[in-house]
N, C-alpha and C positions, 0 to 999 in steps of 0.2 A: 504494500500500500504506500509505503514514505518510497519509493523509484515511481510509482504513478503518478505521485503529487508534485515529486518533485520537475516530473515531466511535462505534466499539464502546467503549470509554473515556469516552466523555461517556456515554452510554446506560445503563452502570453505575455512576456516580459520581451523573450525575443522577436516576435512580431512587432511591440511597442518600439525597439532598438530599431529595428530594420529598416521601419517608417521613417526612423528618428534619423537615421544615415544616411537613406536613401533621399529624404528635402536638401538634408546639407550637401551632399554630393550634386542633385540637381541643379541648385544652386551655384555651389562653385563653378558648375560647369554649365551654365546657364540653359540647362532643359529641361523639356517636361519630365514627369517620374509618375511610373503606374502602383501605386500605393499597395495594390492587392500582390501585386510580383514582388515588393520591396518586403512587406509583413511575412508573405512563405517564407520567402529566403532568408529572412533571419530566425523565422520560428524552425528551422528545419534543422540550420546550423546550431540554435541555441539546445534543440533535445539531441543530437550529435556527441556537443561537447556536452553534456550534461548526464550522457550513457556514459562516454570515455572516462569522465572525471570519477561516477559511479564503477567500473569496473575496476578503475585503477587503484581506488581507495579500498574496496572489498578485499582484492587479490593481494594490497602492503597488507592488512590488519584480518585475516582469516575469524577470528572472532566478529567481527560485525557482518556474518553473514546472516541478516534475518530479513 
């Protein structure tokens, strides 16, 4: 349940990023930006690194496998 949460979690926070980077980028490079493509691609990369960081920390600490 707490790798679910904390996926649903990345997927809404990285979606919020994604938007957030993708205006600034727009921006600096003065063009339009499709907000729905910009929210995937950072909610996608955000549960990504958010599996990696979960595997990594289980497989250091064998005890917090619950």
């Amino acid at each position: 349940m707490k790798k679910l949460m904390g996926s649903i979690m990345a997927i809404i926070w990285g979606g919020i990023l994604g938007m957030l980077l993708g205006y600034i980028g727009s921006q600096l490079e003065a063009t339009s930006i499709n907000f729905l493509h910009a929210a995937i691609t950072g909610a996608v990369f955000a549960v990504i690194a958010t599996n990696c960081v979960y595997a990594i920390t289980t497989k250091a600490n064998p005890a917090r496998q619950k």
